[in-house]
C-alpha positions as CSV (number, residue, x, y, z in Angstrom):
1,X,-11.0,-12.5,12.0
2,X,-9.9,-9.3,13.6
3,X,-12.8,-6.6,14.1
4,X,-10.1,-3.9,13.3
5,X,-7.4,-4.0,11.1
6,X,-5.2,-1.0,10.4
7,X,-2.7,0.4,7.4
8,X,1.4,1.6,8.6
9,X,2.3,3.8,5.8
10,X,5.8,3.3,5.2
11,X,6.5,5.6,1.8
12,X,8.4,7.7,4.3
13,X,11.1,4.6,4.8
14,X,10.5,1.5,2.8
15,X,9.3,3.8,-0.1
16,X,12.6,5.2,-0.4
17,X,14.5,2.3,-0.6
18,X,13.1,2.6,-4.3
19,X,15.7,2.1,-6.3
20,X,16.0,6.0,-7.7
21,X,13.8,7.7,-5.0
22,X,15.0,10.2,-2.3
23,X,12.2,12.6,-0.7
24,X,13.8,16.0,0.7
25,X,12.8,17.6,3.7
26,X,9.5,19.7,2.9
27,X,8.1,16.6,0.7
28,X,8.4,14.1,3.7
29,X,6.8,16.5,5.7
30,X,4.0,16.8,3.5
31,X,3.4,13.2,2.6
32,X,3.3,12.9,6.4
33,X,0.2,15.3,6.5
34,X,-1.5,13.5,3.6
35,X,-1.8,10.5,4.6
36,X,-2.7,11.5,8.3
37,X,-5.3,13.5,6.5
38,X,-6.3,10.1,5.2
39,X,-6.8,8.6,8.7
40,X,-4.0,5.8,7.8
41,X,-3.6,4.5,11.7
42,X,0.3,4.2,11.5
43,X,3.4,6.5,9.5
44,X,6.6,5.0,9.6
45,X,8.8,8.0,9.0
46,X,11.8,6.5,8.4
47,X,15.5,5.8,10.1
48,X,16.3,9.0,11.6
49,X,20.1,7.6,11.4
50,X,20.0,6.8,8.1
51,X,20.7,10.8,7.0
52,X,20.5,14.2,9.0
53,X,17.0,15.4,6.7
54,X,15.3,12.4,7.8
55,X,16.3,13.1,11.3
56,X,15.2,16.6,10.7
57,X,11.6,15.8,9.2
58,X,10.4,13.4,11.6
59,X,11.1,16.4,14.4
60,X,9.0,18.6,12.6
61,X,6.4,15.5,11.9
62,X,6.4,14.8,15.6
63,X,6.1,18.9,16.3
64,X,2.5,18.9,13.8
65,X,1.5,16.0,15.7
66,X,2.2,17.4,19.2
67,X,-0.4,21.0,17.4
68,X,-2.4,18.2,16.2
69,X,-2.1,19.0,12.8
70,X,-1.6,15.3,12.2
71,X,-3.1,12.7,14.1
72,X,-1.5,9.1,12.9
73,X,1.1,7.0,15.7
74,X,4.4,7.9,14.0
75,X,7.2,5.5,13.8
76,X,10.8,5.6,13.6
77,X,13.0,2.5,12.7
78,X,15.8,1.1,14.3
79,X,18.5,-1.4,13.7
80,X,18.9,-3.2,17.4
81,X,21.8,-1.2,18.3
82,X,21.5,1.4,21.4
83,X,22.3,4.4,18.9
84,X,19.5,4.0,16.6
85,X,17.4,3.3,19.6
86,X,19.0,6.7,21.5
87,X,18.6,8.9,18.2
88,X,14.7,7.6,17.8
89,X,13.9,8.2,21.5
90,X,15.2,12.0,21.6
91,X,12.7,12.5,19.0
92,X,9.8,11.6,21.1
93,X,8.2,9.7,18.4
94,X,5.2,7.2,19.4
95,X,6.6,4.1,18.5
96,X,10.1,2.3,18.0
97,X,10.1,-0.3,15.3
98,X,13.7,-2.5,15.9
99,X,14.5,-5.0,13.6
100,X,17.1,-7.9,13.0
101,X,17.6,-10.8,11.1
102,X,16.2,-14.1,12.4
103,X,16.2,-16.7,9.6
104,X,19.3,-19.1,9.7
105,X,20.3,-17.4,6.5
106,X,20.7,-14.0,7.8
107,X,22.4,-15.2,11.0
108,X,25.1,-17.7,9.3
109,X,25.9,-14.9,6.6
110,X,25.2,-11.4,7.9
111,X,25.2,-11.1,11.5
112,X,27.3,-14.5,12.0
113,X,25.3,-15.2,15.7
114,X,24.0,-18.3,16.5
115,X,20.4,-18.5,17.2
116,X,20.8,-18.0,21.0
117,X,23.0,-15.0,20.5
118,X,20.5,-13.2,18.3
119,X,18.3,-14.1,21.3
120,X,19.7,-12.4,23.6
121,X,20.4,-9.4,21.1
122,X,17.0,-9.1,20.8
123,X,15.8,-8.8,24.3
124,X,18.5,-6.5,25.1
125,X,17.7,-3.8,22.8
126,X,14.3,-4.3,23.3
127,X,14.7,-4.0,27.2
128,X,16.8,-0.3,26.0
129,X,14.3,1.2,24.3
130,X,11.4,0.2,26.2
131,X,13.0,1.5,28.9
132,X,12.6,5.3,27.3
133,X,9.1,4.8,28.2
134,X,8.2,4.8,24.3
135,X,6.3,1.6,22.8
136,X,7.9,-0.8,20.9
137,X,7.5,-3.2,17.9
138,X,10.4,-5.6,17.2
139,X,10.0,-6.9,13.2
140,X,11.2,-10.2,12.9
141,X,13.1,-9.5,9.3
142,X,13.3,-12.6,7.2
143,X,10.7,-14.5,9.2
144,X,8.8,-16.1,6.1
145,X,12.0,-18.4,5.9
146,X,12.2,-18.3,9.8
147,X,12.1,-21.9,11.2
148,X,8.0,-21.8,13.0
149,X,9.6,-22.8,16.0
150,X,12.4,-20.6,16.4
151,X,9.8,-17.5,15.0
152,X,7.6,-18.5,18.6
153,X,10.8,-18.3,20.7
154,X,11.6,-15.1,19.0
155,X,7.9,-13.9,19.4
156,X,8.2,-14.8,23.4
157,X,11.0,-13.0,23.7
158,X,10.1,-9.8,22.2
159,X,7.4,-10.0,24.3
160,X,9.2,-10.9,27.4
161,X,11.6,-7.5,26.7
162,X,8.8,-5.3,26.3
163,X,7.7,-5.0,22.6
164,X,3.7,-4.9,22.1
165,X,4.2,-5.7,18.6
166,X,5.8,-7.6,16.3
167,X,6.2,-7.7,12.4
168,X,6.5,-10.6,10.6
169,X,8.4,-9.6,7.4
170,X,8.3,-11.6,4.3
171,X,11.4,-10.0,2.9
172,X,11.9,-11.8,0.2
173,X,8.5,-12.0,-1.1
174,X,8.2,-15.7,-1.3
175,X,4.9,-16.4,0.9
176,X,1.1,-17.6,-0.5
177,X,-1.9,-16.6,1.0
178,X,-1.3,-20.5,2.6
179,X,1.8,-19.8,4.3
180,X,1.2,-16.4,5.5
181,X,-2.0,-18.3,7.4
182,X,0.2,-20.8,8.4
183,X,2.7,-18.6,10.5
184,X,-0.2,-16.3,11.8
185,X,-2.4,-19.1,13.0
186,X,1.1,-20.9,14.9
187,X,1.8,-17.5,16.5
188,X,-1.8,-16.5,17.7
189,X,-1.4,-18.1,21.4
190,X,1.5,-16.1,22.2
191,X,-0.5,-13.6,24.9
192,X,0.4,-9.8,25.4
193,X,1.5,-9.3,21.6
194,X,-0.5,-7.8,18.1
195,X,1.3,-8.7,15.2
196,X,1.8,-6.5,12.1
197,X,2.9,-7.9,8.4
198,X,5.1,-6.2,6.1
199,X,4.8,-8.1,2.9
200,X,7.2,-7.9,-0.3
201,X,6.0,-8.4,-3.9
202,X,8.8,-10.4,-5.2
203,X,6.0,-12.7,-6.8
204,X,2.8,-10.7,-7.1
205,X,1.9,-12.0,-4.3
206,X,1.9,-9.5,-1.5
207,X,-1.6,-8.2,-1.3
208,X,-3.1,-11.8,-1.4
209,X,-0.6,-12.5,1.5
210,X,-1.7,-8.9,3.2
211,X,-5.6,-10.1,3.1
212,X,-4.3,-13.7,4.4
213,X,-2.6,-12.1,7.6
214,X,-5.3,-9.7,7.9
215,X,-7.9,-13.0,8.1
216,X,-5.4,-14.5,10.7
217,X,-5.2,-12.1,13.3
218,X,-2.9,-9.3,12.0
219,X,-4.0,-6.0,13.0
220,X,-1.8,-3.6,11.0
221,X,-1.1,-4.3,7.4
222,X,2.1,-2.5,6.1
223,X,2.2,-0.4,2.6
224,X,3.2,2.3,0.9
225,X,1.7,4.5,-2.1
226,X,2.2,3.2,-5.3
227,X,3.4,-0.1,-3.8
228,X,6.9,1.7,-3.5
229,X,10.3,-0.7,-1.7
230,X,13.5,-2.4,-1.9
231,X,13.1,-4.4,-5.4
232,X,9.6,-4.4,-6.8
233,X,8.3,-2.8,-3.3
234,X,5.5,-4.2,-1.1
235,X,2.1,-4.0,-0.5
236,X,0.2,-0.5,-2.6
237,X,-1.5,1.5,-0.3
238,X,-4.4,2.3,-2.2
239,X,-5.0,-1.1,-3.8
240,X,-5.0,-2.5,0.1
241,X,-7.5,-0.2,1.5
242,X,-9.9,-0.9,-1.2
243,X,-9.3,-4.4,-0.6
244,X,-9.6,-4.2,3.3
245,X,-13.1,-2.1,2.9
246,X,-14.2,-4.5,0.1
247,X,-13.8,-7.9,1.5
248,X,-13.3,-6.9,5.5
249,X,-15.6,-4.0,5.7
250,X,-13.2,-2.2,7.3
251,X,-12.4,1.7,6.5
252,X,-8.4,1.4,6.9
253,X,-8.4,4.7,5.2
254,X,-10.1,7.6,3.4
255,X,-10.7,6.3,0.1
256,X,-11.3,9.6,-1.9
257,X,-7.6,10.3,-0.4
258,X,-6.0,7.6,-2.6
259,X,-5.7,9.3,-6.1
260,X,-4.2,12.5,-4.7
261,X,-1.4,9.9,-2.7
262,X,-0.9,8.2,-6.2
263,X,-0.4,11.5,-8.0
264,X,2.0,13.0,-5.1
265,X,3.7,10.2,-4.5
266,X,4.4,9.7,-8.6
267,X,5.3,13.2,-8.9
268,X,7.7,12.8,-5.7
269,X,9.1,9.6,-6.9
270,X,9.9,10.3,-10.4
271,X,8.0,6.5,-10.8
272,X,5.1,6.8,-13.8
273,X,2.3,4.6,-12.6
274,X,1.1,2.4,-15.5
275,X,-2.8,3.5,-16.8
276,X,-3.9,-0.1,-16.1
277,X,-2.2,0.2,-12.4
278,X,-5.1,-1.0,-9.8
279,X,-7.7,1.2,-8.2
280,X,-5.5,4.8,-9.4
281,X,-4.3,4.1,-12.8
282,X,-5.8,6.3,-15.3
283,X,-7.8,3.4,-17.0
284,X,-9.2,1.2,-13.7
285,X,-12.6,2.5,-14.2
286,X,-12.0,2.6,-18.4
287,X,-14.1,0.0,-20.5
288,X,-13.9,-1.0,-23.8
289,X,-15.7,-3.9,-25.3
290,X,-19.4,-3.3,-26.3
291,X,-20.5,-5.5,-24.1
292,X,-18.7,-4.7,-21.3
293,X,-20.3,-1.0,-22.0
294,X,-23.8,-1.9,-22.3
295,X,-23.4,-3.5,-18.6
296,X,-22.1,-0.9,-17.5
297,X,-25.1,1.6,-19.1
298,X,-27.6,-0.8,-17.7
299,X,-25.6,-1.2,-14.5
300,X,-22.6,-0.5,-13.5
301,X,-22.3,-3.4,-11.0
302,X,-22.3,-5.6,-14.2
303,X,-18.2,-4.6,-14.6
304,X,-17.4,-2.6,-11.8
305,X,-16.7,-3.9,-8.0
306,X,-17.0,-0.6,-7.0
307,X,-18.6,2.6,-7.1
308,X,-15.4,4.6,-8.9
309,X,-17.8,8.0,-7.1
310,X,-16.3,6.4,-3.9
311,X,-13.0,6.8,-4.8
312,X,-13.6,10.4,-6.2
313,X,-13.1,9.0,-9.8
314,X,-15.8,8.2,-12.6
315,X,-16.1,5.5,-15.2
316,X,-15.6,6.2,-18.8
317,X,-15.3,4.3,-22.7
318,X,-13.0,4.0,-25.5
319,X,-14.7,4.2,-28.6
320,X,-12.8,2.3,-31.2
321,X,-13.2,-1.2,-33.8
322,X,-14.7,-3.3,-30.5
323,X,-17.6,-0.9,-29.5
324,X,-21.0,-1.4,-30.2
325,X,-24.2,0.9,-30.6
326,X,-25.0,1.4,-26.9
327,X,-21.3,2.7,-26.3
328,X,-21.0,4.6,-29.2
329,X,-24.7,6.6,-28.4
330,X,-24.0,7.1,-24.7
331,X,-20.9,8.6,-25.8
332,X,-22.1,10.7,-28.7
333,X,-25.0,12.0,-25.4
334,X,-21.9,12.6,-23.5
335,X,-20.8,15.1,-26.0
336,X,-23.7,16.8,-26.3
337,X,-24.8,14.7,-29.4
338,X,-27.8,12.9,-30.6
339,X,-27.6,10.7,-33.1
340,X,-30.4,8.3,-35.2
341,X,-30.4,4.9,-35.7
342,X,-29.2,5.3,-39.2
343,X,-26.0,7.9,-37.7
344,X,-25.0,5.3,-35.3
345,X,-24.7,2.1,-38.0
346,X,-23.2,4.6,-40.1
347,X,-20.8,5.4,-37.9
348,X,-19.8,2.4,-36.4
349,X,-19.3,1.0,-39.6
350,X,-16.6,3.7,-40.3
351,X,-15.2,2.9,-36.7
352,X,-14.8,-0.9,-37.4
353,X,-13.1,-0.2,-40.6
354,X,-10.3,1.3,-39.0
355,X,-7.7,0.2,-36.3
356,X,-7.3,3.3,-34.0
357,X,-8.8,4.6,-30.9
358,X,-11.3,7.6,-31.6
359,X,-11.1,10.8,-29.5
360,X,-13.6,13.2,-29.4
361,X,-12.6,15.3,-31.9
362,X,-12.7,12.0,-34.2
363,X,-16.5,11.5,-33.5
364,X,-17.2,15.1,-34.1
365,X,-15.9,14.9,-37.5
366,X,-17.9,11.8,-38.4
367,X,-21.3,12.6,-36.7
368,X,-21.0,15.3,-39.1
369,X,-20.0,14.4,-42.0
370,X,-22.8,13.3,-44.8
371,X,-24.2,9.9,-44.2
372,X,-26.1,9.6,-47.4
């Protein structure tokens, strides 16, 4: 297991291949300095081909980090063409990410090169943009359905031209925890290289398979707020640094930083998070049933993994037809109300006959309304 494993942001790129989402100029910039601000180790800015904003934000991103307003490596993506490789390196950014095809799949039917040919594609733009003097991480796209053998020869070769790292993309979204073991533990001999994994969440299944990698020698985990990307997106940000603190011990990011990156990144994004949505959503730290309450009254570790203070949020209850006397008090003290024995069974028994959700005002009107 890795002493140190690390969180690439990629809202800036992957995020907004969201179906619907496109960030302007002053919002990348400011997502940039968020989530440097929450000490995530890597940014993937984006494709500074892809559009002449993009191009645009990652120089000023690259200008706050040469002031040191922001202290994250910054990426820029590249296809393995000597274009995208010249446009990334004449923004001086820290790291190039190239990336190609390299299941038989995406050869036969996109790039139509034979396994040797996508070789030798590989090392050559590798060789290029190592030769700017900037680091490089090749990502093996489509590798989850990459023959293991052919994944090492790619792996040797990225190596060989220069890259320091190398992805291994589960683009589809098709791994378990077992697999995404599987390939780490085949790859770990390969000297001179860290790998990264950027996980899709095709099947649910892409944090389990985030932790598995992270158990098997990867040392960056990608992400992005609000689990943003192509499809149903990849890996959430905030759901895998809890995750990586909880069962790693390791503090991949600020963790009072992740509701602020959930509520930019929603209001950015035009995407509504669901209330139940892990970790963020607006009822994570919510509880309902009476006896889930009472725990929580007697001790919070009875129902909650986690200190919500940690994460700059608090726990609360509903009060409604599955509450019990111990919810319904500590709620009524919470409003600045005491109540008797005989006000709480009176009470609940007008709570139980009816099938809604109490607010406040609700309990206000009861508690003082004529018992007798």
């Amino acid at each position: 297991m890795p002493l140190k494993v690390g969180i690439l942001d990629s809202t800036l790129r992957e995020g907004e291949q969201t179906p619907g989402v496109l960030f302007n100029k002053n919002q990348r910039i400011e997502i940039a300095q968020l989530l440097s601000d929450a000490h995530v180790a890597m940014i993937e800015a984006g494709h500074p081909l892809v559009s002449p904003d993009i191009y645009s934000a990652i120089k000023e991103i690259m200008d706050m980090k040469a002031s040191g307003m922001i202290n994250s490596e910054i990426i820029a993506h590249s296809r393995a063409v000597n274009s995208d490789i010249d446009s990334a390196a004449s923004l001086g950014v820290d790291r190039i990410a190239i990336f190609y095809g390299v299941s038989d799949i995406h050869l036969d039917n996109k790039t139509h090169r034979s396994r040797t040919e996508a070789l030798d594609i590989i090392y050559d733009s590798i060789s290029y943009a190592s030769s700017t003097g900037i680091p490089v991480r090749f990502t093996a796209e489509d590798a989850s359905r990459t023959d293991i053998n052919f994944l090492r020869n790619v792996v040797r070769t990225a190596v060989d031209a220069g890259a320091d790292r190398v992805s291994i993309a589960d683009t589809l979204g098709i791994l378990t925890p077992e697999k995404t073991a599987y390939i780490f533990n085949n790859l770990s001999d390969i000297k001179g290289v860290e790998y990264d994994f950027h996980g899709h969440n095709d099947m649910g299944m892409a944090l389990a398979n985030g932790l598995a990698a992270a158990e098997s020698g990867a040392t960056i985990i990608h992400s992005t707020v609000n689990g943003l990307g192509e499809r149903v997106g990849i890996i959430p940000t905030q759901a895998l640094g809890v995750l990586l603190n909880y069962h790693l011990g390791v503090d991949a990011i600020n963790l009072l930083s992740l509701k602020p990156l959930s509520e930019l990144i929603e209001k950015y994004s035009g995407i509504t998070m669901p209330p139940n949505y892990p970790v963020t959503g607006s009822t994570a730290f919510t509880h309902k049933s009476g006896v889930h309450v009472d725990g929580i009254i007697r001790n919070p570790g009875t129902y909650e993994f986690m200190d919500p203070s940690r994460l700059g949020l608090q726990h609360s209850f509903t009060i409604d037809k599955y509450s019990g006397k111990h919810a319904l008090r500590e709620k009524l003290a919470n409003m600045g109300i005491n109540a008797d024995d005989n006000k709480i069974s009176y009470m609940l028994e007008k709570i139980k006959n009816n099938n809604m959700v109490y607010s406040e005002d609700d309990l206000k009107e009861i508690a003082n309304s004529d018992n007798q």
